[in-house]
C-alpha positions in Angstrom: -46.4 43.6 27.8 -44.0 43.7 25.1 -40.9 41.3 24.6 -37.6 42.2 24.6 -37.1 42.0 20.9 -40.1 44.1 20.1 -38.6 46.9 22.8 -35.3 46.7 21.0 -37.0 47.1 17.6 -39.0 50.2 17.9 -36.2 52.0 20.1 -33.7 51.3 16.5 -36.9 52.5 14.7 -37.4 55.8 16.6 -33.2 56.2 17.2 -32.9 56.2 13.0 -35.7 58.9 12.7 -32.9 61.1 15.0 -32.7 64.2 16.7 -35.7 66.8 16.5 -35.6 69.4 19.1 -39.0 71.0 20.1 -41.8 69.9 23.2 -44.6 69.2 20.9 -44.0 65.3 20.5 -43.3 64.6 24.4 -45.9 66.8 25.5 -48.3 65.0 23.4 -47.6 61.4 24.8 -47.4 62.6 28.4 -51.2 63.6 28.0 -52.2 60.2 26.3 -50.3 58.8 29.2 -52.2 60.5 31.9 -50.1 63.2 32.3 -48.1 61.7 34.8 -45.6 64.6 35.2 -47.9 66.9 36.9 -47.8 64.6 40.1 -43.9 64.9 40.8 -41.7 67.3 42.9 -38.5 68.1 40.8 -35.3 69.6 40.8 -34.2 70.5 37.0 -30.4 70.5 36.2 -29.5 72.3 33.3 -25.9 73.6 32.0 -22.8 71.9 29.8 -20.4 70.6 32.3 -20.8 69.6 36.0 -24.5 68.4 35.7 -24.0 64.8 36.4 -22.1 65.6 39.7 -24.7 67.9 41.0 -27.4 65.6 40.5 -25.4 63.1 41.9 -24.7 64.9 45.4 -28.0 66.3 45.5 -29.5 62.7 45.0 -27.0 60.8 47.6 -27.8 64.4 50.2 -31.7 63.7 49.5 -31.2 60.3 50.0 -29.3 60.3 53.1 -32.4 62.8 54.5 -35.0 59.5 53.6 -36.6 61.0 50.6 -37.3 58.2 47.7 -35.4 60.3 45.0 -36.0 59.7 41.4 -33.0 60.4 39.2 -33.2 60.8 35.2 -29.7 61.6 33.4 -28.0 60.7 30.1 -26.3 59.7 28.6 -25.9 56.2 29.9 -22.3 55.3 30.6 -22.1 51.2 31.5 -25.7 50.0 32.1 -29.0 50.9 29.6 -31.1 51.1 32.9 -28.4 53.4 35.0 -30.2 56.6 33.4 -33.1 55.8 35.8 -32.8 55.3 39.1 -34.6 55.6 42.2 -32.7 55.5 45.3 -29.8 54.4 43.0 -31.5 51.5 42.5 -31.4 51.1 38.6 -34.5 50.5 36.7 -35.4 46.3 35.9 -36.1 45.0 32.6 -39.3 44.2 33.2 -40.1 47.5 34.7 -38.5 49.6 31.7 -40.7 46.9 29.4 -43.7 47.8 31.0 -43.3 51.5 30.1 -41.9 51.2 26.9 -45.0 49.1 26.3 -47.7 52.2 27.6 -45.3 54.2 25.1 -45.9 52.2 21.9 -49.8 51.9 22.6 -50.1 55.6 22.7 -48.2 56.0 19.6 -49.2 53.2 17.6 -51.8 55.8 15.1 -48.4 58.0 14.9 -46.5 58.7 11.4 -43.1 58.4 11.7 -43.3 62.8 11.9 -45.2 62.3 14.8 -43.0 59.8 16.6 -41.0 60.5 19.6 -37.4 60.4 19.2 -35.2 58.4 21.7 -34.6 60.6 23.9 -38.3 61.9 24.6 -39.1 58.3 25.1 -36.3 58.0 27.8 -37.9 61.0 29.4 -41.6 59.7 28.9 -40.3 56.4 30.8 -38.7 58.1 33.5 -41.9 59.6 34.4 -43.7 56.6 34.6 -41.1 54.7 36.5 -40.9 57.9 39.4 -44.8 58.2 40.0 -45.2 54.4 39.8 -43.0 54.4 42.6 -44.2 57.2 44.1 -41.2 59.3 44.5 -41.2 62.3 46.2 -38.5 64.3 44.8 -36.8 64.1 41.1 -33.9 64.7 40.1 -34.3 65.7 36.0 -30.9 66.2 33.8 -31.8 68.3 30.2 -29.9 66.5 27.5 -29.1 69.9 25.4 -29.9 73.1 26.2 -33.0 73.6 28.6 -35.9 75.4 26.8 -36.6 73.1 23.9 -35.4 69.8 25.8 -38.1 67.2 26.3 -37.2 67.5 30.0 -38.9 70.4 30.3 -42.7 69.6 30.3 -43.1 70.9 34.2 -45.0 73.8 34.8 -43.5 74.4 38.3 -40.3 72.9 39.7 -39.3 72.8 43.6 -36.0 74.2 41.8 -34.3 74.8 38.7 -30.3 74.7 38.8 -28.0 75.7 36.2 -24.4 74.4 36.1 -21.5 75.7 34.2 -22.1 76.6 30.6 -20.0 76.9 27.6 -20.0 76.2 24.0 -21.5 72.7 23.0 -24.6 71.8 21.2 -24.3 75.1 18.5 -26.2 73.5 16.1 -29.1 73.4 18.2 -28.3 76.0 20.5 -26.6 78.8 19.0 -23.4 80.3 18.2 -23.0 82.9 21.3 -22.4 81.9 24.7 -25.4 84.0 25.2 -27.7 81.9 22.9 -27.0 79.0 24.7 -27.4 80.4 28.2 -30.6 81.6 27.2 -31.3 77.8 26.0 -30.2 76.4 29.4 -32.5 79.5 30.5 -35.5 77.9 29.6 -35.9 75.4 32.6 -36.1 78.7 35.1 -40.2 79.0 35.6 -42.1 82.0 37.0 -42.5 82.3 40.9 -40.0 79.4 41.1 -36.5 79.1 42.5 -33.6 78.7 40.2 -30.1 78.8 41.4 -26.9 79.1 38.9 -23.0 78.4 39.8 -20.9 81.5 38.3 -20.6 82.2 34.9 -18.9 84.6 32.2 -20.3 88.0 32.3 -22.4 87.0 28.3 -23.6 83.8 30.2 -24.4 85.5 33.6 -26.5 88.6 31.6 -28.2 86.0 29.7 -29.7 84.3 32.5 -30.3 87.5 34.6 -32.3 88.9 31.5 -34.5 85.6 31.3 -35.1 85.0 34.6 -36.4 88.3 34.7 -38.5 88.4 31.5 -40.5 85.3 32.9 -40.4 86.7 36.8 -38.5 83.6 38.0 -37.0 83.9 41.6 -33.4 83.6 40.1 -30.1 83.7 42.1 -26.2 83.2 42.0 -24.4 81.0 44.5 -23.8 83.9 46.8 -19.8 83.2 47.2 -19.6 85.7 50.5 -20.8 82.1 51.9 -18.4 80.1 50.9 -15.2 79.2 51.6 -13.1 76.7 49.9 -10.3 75.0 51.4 -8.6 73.4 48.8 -5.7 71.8 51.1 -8.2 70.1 52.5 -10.5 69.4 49.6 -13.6 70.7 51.5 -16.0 73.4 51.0 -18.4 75.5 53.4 -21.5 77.0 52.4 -24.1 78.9 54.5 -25.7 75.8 57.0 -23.5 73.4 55.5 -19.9 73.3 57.0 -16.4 71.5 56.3 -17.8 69.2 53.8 -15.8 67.2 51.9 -15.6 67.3 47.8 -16.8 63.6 46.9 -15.4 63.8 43.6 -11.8 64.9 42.7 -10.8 67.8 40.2 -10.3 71.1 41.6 -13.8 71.8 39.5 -16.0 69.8 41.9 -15.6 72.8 44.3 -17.8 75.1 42.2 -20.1 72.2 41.5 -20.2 71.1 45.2 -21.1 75.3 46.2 -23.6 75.0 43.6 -25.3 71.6 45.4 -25.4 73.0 48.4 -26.6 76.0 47.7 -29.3 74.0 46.1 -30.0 72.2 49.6 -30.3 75.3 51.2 -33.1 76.5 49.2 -35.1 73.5 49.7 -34.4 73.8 53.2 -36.1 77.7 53.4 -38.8 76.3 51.1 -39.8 73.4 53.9 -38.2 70.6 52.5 -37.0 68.5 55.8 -33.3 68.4 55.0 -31.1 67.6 58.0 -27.8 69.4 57.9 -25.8 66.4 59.1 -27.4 63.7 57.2 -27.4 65.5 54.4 -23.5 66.4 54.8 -23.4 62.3 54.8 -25.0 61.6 52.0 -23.6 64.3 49.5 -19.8 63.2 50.7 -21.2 59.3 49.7 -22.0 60.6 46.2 -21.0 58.3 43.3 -20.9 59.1 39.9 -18.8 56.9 37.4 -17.0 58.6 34.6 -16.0 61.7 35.9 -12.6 61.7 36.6 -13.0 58.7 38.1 -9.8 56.4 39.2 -10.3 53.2 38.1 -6.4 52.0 38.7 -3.9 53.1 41.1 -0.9 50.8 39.6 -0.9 52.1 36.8 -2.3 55.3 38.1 -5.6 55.8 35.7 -8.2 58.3 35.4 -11.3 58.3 32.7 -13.2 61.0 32.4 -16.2 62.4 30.1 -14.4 65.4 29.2 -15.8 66.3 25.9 -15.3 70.7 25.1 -13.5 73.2 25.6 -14.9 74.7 28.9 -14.3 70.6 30.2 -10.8 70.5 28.6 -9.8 73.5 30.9 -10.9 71.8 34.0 -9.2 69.3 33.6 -6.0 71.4 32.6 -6.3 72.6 35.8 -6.7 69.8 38.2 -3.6 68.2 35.9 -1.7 71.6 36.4 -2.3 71.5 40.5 -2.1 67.9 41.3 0.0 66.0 38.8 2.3 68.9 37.3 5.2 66.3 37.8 3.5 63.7 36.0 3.7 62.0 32.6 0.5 61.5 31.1 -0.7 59.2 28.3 -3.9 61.0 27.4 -6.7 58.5 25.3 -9.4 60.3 23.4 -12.3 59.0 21.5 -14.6 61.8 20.7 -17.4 62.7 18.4 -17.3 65.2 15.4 -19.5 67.4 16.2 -17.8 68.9 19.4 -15.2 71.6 19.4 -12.3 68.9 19.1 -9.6 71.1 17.8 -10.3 73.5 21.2 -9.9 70.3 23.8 -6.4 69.8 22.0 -4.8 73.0 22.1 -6.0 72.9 25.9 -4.7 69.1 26.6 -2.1 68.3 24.2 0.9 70.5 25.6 0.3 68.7 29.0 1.3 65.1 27.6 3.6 63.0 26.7 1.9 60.3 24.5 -2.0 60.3 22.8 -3.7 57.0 21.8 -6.6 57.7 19.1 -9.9 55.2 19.1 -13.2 55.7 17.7 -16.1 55.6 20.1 -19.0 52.9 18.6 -21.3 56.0 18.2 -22.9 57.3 14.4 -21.5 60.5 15.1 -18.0 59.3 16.1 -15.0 61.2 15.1 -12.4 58.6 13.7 -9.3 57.5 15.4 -7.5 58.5 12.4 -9.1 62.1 11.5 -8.4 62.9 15.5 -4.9 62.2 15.1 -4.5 63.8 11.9 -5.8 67.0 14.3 -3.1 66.3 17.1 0.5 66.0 14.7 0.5 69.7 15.6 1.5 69.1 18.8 4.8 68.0 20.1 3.0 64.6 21.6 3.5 61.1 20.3 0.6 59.9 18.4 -0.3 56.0 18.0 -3.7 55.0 16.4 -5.8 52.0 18.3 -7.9 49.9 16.1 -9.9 49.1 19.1 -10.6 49.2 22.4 -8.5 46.6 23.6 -5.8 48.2 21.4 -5.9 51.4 22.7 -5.6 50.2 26.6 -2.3 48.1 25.4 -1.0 51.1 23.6 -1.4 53.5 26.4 0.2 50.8 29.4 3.2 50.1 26.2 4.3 53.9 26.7 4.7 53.8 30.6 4.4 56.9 31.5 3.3 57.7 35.0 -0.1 58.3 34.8 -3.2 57.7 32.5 -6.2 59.5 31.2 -9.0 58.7 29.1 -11.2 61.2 28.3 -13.8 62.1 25.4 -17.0 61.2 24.9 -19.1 59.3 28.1 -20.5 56.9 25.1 -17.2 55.1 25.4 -15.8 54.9 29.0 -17.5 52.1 29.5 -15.8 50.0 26.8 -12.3 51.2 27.9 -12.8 51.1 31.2 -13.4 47.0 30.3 -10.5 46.9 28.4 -8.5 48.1 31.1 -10.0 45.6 33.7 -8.7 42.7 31.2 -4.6 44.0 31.2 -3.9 44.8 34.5 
């Protein structure tokens, strides 16, 4: 088995060859591996917001119902193991080495053309780590769009669920909302289930047009079953009654529907779910990052709020629960999202932005963001780190704060928050 060092130096080796979109590579090593994906039960999760909360409720409802779920998402927030779990239970070193190392023997006659990139090797090792283990249902997050994503090398799925989708990715995906849908599209398979929350009309036709080009067994969330009771922050659909949101933002109620919804396909499929344990389980459901409170004095939220269709969520759950509120928004994002959109959503709804770069290659800078935001009646301060922007924001004492941006640097402000108050 490889060393750590060797690991770390053919993951920078593959990470600098970048993105290539296309199934060719990670279908090739999966077959030099054994084709290890054709032995595992999966739920695919496509869409632009609201993924990693469905996969979390539908891993913690699974869960609760004693399946040995497998979870794959990315990106990885606060550990380099947390985008594999099974049972929750992160992924050990040794374990990931030992995978890694199957990897680089199948790849070692490869030119660098031929490589993987990171991400298919991510995929690749969540694979191996899920029917090592022996799970019995995965959960498997796309990482853009759905028909070219190295996710989708299964020929059959137990289900294929589509979140909300809006305008990210457009250099891979297309420039119409109805390019992309038809991208997030591509993980519905014939004679298989697929389920999508509601969409815009362009997204919804898209999808309804796929689905039946490829004779998928495609559906809506049927919203004559449910009810949302918003007072109460609890939702009912179909089997599944007066359960309550596990995540906060008024968004989480579409997301929530959509779980469920997911549940009770499985359910008429044969999967043993029990209605109660699985009510448990999903009301249990952890996911760190999304508008997550990781202070009450001084009231502080971080989220991975990173487009437009995001930006708007949030507007809304600031618009319905903290109207009265002064808000210190942070932002750190990367430059090749929609970043003037986010502002003209957020910026009228605060009082004070701090600017910091994420550490990412494609990282917008501090200073170019707030070059973007003097537009705006909001003061503007520029952190030259982390640690700086946490100090700035708690120096304006406003009521409330929110960091938001890119998930590749929660984790590093989230830390610098921990060390100041």
């Amino acid at each position: 088995m490889i060393d750590k060092n060797t690991a770390d130096a053919f993951v920078n080796k593959i990470t600098s060859l970048g993105s290539k979109p296309g199934l060719e590579r990670i279908k090739k090593i999966l077959l030099r591996l054994g084709s290890p994906e054709k032995n595992l039960k999966v739920i695919h999760v496509a869409g632009t917001n609201g993924k990693g909360s469905v996969c979390a409720m539908l891993q913690f409802a699974l869960m609760a119902c004693d399946y040995k779920v497998g979870k794959f998402s990315s990106p990885c927030v606060f550990s380099q193991y947390e985008q594999y779990t099974i049972n929750n239970d992160e992924i050990s070193e040794i374990e990931y080495l030992g995978f890694l190392s199957n990897i680089i023997d199948v790849t070692k006659d490869m030119s660098d053309d031929e490589l993987p990139t990171l991400f298919e090797v991510e995929v690749a090792i969540a694979i191996l780590f899920f029917q090592a283990n022996h799970c019995n249902i995965v959960i498997m997050e796309t990482g853009m769009g759905g028909l070219l994503d190295a996710t989708n090398v299964f020929s059959e799925v137990a289900c294929s669920v589509i979140t909300s989708i809006g305008k990210d990715h457009m250099q891979f995906l297309g420039d119409t909302l109805s390019d992309i849908a038809r991208h997030k599209a591509g993980i519905l398979k014939k004679g298989c289930y697929g389920i999508s929350v509601k969409q815009e009309e362009e997204v919804a036709d898209s999808l309804t047009e796929y689905a039946r080009e490829i004779e998928a067994k495609f559906q809506f969330v049927d919203y004559h079953h449910v009810k949302y009771m918003t007072n109460r922050n609890e939702i009912s659909v179909r089997e599944f009654k007066n359960v309550k949101l596990p995540f906060f933002g008024d968004f989480q109620f579409d997301n929530t529907a959509l779980a469920l919804e997911t549940l009770h396909i499985l359910r008429y499929q044969g999967f043993d779910i029990d209605v109660d344990r699985a009510i448990e389980g999903l009301e249990a459901a952890y996911l760190p990052g999304r508008m997550e409170k990781i202070s009450d004095k001084p009231l502080i939220y971080i989220d991975g709020c990173h487009n437009k269709p995001a930006a708007i969520r949030i507007k809304e759950t600031i618009t319905n629960h903290f109207a009265e509120q002064s808000i210190t928004f942070i932002m750190g994002v990367l430059k090749d999202k929609e970043v003037s959109k986010m502002l003209q959503v957020l910026l009228p709804l605060g009082k004070s932005l701090v600017t910091v770069t994420p550490v990412n290659e494609r990282a917008l800078s501090a200073n170019m963001l707030a070059n973007d935001c003097f537009l705006y009646d909001i003061d503007v301060a520029i952190a030259d780190s982390f640690d700086d922007a946490a100090k700035k924001a708690l120096d304006y004492n406003n009521d409330m704060i929110i960091a938001l941006g890119s998930l590749s640097y929660l984790k590093d402000i989230k830390e610098s928050f921990e060390r100041f108050i």
